[in-house]
C-alpha atoms as an extended CHARMM CRD file, in Angstrom:
* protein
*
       191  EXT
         1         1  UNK       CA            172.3540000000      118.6320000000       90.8200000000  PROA      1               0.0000000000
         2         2  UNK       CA            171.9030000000      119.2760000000       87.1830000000  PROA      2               0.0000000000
         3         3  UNK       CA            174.2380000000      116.3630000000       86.1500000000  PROA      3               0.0000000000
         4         4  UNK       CA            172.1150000000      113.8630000000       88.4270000000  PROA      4               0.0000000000
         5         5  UNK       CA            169.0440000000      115.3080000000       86.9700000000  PROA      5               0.0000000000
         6         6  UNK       CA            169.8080000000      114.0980000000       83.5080000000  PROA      6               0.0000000000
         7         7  UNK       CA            171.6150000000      110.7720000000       84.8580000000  PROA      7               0.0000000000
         8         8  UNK       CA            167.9470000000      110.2010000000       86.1910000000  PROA      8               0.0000000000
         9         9  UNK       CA            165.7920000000      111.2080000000       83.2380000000  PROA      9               0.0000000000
        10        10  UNK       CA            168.0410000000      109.4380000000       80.4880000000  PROA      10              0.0000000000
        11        11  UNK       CA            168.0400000000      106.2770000000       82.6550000000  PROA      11              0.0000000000
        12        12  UNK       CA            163.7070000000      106.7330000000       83.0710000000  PROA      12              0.0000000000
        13        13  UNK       CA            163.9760000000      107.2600000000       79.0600000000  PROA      13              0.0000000000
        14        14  UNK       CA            166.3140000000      104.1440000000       78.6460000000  PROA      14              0.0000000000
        15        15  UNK       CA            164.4420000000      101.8910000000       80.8310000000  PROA      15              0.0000000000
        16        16  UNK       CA            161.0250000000      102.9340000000       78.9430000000  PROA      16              0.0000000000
        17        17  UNK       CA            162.1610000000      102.7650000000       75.8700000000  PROA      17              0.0000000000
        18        18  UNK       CA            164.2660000000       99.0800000000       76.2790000000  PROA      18              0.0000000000
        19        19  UNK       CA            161.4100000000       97.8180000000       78.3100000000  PROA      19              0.0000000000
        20        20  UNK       CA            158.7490000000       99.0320000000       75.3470000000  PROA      20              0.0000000000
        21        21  UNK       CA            160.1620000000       97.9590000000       72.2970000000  PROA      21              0.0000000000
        22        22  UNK       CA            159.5770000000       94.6860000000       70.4240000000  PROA      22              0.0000000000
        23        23  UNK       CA            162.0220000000       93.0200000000       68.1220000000  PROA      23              0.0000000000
        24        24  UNK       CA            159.5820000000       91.5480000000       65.5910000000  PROA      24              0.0000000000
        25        25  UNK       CA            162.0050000000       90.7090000000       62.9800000000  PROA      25              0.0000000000
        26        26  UNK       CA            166.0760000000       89.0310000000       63.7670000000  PROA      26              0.0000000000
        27        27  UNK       CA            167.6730000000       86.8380000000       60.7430000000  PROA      27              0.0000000000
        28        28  UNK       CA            169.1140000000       83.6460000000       62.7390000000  PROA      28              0.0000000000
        29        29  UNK       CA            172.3760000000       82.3250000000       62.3900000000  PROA      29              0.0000000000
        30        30  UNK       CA            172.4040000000       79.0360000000       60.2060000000  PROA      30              0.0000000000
        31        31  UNK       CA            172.6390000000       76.9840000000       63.8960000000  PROA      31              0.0000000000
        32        32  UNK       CA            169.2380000000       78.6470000000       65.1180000000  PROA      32              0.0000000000
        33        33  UNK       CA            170.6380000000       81.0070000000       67.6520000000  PROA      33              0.0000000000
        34        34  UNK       CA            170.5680000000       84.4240000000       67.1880000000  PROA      34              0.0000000000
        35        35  UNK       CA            173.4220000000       86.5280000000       66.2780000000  PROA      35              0.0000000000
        36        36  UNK       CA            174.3660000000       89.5300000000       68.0840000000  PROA      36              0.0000000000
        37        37  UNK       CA            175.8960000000       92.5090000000       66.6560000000  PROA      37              0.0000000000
        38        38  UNK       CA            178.9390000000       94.2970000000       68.2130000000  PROA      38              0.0000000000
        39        39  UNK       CA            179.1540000000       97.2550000000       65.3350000000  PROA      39              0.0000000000
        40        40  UNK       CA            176.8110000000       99.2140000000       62.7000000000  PROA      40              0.0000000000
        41        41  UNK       CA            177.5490000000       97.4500000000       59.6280000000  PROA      41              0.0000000000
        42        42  UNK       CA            179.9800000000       99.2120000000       57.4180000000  PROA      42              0.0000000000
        43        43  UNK       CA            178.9370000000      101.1420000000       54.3760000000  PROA      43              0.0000000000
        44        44  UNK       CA            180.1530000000       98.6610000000       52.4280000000  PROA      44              0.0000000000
        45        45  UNK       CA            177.6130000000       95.8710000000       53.8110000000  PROA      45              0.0000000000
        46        46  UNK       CA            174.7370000000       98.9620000000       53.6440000000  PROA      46              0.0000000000
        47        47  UNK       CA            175.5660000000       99.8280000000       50.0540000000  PROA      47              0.0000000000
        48        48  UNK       CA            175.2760000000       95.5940000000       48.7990000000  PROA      48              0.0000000000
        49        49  UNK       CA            172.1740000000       95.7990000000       51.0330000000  PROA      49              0.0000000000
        50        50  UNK       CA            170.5330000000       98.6810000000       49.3660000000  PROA      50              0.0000000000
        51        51  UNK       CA            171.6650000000       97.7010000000       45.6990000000  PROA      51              0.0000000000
        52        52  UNK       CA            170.6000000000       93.7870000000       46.0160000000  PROA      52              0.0000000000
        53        53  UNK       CA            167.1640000000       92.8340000000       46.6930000000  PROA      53              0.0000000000
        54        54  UNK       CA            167.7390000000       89.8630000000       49.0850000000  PROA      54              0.0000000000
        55        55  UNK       CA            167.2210000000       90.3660000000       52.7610000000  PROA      55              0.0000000000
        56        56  UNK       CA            170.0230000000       92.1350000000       54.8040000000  PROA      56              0.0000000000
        57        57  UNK       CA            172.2700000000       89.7560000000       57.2110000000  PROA      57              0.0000000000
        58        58  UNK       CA            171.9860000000       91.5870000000       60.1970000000  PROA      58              0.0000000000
        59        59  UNK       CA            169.2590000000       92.6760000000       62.3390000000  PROA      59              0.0000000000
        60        60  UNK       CA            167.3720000000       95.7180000000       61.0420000000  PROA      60              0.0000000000
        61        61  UNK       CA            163.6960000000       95.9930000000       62.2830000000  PROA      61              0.0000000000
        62        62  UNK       CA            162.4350000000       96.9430000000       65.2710000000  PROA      62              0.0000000000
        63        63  UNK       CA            158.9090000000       97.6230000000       65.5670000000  PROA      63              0.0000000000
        64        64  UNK       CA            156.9600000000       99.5870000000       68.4290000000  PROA      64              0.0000000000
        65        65  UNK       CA            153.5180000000       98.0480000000       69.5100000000  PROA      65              0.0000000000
        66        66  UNK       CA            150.7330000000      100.6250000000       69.8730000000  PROA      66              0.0000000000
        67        67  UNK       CA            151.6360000000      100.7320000000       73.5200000000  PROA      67              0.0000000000
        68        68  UNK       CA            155.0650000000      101.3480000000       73.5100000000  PROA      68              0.0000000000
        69        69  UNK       CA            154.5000000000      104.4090000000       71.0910000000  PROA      69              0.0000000000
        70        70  UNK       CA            152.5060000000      106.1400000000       73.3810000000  PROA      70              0.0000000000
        71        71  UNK       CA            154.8390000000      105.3880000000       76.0190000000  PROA      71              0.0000000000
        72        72  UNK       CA            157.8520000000      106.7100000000       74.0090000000  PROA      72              0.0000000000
        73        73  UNK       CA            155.9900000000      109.8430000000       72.8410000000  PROA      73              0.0000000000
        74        74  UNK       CA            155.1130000000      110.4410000000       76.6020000000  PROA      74              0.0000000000
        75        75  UNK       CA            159.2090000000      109.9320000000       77.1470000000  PROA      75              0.0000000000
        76        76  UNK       CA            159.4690000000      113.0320000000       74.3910000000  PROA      76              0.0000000000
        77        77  UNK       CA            157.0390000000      115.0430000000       76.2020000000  PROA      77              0.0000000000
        78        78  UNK       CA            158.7730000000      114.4770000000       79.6410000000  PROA      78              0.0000000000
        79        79  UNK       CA            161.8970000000      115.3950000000       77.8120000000  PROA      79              0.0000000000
        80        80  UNK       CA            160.6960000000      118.4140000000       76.6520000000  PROA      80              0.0000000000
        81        81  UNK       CA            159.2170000000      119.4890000000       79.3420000000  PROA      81              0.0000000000
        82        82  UNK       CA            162.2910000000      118.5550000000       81.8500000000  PROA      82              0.0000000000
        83        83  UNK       CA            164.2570000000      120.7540000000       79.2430000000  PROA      83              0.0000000000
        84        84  UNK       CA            161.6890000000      124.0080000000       79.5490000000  PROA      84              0.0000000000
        85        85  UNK       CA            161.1610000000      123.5450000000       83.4800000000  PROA      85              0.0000000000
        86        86  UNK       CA            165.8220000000      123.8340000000       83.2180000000  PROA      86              0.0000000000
        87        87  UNK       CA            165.5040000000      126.7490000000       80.8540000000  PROA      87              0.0000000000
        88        88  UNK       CA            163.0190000000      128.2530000000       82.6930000000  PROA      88              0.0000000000
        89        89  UNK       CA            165.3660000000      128.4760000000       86.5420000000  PROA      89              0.0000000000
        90        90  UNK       CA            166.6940000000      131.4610000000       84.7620000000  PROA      90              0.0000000000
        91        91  UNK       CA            165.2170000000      134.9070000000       84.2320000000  PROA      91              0.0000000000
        92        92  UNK       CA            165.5700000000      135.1720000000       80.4860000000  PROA      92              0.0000000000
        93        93  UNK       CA            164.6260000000      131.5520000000       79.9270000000  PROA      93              0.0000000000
        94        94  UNK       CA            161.2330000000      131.9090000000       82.7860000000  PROA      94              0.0000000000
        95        95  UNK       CA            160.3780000000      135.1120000000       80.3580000000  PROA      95              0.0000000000
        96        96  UNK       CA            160.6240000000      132.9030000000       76.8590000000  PROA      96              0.0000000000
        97        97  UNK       CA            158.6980000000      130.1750000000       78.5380000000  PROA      97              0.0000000000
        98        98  UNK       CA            156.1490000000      132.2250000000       79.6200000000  PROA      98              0.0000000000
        99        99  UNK       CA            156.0670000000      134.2480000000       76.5690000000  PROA      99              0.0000000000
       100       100  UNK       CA            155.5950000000      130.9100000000       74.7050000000  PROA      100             0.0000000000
       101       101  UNK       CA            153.1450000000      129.4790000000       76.8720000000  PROA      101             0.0000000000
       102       102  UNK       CA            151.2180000000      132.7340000000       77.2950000000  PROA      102             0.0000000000
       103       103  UNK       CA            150.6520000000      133.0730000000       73.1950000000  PROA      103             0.0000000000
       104       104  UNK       CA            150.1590000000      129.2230000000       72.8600000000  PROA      104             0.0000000000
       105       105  UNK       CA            147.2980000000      128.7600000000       75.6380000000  PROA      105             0.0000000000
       106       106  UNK       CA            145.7400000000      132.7030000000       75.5540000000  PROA      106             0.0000000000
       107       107  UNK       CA            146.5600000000      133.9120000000       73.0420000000  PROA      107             0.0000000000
       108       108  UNK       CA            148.0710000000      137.1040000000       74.1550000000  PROA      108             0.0000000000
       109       109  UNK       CA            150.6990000000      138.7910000000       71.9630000000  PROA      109             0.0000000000
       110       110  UNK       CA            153.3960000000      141.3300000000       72.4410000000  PROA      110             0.0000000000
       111       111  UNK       CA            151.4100000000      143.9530000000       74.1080000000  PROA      111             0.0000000000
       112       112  UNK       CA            150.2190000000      141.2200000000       76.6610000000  PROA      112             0.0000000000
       113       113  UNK       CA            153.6270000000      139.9040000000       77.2870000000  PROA      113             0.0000000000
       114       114  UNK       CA            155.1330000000      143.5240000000       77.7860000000  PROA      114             0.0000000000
       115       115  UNK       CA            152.7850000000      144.0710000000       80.3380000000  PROA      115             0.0000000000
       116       116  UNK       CA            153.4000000000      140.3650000000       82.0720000000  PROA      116             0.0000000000
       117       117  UNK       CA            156.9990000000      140.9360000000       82.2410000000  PROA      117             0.0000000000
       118       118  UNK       CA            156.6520000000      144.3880000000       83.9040000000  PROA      118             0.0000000000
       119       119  UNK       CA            154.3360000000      142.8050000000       86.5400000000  PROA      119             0.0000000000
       120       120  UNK       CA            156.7300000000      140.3110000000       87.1100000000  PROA      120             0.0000000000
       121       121  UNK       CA            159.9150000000      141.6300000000       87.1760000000  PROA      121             0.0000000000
       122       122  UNK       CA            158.3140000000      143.6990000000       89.7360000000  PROA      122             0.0000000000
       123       123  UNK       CA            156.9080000000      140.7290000000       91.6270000000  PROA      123             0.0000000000
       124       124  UNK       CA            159.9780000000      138.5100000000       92.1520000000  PROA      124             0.0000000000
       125       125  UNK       CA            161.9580000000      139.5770000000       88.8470000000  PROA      125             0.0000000000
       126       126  UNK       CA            161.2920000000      136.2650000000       87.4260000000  PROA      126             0.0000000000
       127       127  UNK       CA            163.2420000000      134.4710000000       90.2490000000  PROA      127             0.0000000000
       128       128  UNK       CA            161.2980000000      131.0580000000       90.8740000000  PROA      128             0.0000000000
       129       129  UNK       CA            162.7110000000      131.1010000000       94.5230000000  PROA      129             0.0000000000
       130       130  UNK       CA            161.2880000000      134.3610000000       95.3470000000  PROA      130             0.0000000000
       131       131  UNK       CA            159.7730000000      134.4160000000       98.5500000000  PROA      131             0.0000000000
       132       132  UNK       CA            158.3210000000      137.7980000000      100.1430000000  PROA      132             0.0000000000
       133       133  UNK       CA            159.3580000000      137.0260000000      103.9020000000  PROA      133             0.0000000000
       134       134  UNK       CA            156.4090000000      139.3090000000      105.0990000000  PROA      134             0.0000000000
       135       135  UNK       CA            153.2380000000      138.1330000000      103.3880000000  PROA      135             0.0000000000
       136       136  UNK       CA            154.6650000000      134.5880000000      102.4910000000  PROA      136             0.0000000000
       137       137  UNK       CA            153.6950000000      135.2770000000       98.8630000000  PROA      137             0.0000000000
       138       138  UNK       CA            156.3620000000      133.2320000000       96.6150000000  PROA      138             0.0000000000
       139       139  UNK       CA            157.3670000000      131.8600000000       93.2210000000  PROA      139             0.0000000000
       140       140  UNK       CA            157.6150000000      134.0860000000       89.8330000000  PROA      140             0.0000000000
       141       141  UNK       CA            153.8920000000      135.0200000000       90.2460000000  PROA      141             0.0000000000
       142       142  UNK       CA            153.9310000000      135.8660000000       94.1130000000  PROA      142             0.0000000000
       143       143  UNK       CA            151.0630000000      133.5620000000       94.6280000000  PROA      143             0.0000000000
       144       144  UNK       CA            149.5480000000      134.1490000000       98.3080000000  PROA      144             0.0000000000
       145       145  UNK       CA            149.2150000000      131.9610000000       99.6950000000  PROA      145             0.0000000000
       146       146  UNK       CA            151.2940000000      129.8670000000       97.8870000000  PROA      146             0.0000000000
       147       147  UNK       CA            149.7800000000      126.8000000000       98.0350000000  PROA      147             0.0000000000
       148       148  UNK       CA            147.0270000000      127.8080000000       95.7480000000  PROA      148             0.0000000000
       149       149  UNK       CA            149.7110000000      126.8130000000       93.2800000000  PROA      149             0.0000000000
       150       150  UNK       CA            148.8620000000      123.1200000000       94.0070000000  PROA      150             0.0000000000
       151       151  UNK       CA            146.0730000000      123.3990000000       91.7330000000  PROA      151             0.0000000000
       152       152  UNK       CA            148.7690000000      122.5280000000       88.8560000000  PROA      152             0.0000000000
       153       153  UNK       CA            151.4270000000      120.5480000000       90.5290000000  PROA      153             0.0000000000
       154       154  UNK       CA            152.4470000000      119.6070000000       93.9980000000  PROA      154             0.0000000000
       155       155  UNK       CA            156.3120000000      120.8720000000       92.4900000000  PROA      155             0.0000000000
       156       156  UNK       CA            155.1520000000      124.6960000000       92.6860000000  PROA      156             0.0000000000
       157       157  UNK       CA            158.0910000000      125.0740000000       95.3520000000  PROA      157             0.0000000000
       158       158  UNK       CA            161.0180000000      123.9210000000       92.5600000000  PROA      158             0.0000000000
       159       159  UNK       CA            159.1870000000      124.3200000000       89.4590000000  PROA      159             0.0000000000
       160       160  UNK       CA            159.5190000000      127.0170000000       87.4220000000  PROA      160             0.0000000000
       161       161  UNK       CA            157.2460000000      126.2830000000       84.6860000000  PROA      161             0.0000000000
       162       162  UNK       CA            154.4200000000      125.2530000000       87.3500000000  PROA      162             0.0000000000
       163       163  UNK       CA            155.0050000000      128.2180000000       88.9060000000  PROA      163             0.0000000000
       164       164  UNK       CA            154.3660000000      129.9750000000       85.1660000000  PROA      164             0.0000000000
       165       165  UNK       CA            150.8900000000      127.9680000000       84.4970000000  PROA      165             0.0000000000
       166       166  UNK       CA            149.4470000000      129.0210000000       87.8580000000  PROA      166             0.0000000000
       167       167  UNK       CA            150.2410000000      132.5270000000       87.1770000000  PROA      167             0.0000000000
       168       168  UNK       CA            148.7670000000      132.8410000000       83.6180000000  PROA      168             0.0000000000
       169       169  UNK       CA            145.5890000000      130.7970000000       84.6590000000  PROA      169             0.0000000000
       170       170  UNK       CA            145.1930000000      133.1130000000       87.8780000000  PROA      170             0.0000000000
       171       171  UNK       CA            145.3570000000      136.0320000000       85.7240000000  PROA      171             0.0000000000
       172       172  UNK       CA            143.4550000000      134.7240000000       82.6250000000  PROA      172             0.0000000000
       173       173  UNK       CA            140.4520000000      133.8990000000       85.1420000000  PROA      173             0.0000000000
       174       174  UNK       CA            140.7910000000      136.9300000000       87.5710000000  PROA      174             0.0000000000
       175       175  UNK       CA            142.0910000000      140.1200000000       84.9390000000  PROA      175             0.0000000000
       176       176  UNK       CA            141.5310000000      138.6570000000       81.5480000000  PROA      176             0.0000000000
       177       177  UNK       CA            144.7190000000      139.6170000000       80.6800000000  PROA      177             0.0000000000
       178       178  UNK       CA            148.1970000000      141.1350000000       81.9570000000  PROA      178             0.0000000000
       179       179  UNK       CA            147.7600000000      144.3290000000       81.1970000000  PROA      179             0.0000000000
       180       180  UNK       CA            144.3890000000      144.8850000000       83.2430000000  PROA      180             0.0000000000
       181       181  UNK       CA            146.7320000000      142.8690000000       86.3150000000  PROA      181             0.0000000000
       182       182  UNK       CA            149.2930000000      144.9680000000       85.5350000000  PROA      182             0.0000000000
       183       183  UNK       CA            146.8750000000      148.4600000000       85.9540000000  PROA      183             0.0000000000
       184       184  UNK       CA            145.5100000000      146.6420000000       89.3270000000  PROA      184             0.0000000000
       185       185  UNK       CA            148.7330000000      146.3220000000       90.4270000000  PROA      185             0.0000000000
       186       186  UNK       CA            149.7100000000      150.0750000000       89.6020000000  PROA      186             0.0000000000
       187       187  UNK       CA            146.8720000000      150.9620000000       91.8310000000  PROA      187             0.0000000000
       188       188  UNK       CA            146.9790000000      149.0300000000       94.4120000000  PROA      188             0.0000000000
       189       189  UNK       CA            150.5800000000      146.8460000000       94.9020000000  PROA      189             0.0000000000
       190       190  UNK       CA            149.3070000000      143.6810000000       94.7300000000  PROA      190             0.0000000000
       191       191  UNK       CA            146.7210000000      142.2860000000       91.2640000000  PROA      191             0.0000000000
């Protein structure tokens, strides 16, 4: 599942990328046609290129148009995201993601996190698949019902990080911070 996950998003990032790119400057052959590299050239060939100050005699620039540059920094944000939503199907790597994310958009520090992780490792101990059979809550956070998790992405089932972003919004807007969840919870079994 993994392996076809990355087939898919290096063949979205290929596709973008050959489908975005302009080649705004090719040195014909002497018949008109354009000549198509096989190889690199050889250091050799880079070395009389760099040291002479004629004009290489292979292909060398390819420009992006101010569309395609959005569209390949958009392929290096899907890429980084793909790779935190992978790290993030495990417990330690849900706990650095949220740790991350949790300093990044609140601003909560140690302390804050300490208290986070308690309240979730009792929740679902930072298992994304977590489901509690009797109230229907599910997903790292225990969201009930767990739709409300739509809010952020329709993926909340199989998304880890989703799953993440709902939970430190809910608890940003309804405790202020983890540690006043965490002392509902202590009271109460639920925040």
């Amino acid at each position: 599942m993994l392996r076809r996950r990355l087939v898919v998003g290096s063949m979205a990032f290929a596709f973008l990328f050959l489908t975005s790119v302009e080649v705004t400057y090719a040195q014909p052959a002497a018949t008109g046609e354009v000549e198509l590299l096989v190889s690199a050239p050889t250091t050799e060939e880079l070395k009389a290129a760099v040291s002479t100050p004629s004009e290489p005699t292979w292909p060398t620039l390819l420009e992006m148009s101010d569309r395609s540059s959005v569209l390949a920094w958009d392929m290096l944000l899907v890429s980084v995201m793909m790779e935190k939503v992978e790290q993030a199907r495990e417990p330690e790597g849900a706990r650095s993601v949220a740790k991350e994310m949790a300093k990044q958009n609140y601003g909560w520090g140690e302390k804050q996190f300490t208290c986070l992780n308690t309240l979730w490792t009792k929740e679902s101990n930072w298992n994304y698949k977590s489901r509690n059979k009797r109230t229907g809550a599910h997903g790292i956070p225990q969201a009930l019902p767990a739709t409300k998790m739509e809010i952020i992405g329709t993926d909340w089932r199989t998304n880890p990080v989703t799953q993440i972003t709902w939970g430190l919004h809910y608890i940003d807007v309804r405790y202020d911070t983890p540690c006043k969840a965490l002392a509902k919870f202590k009271r109460s079994r639920y925040y």
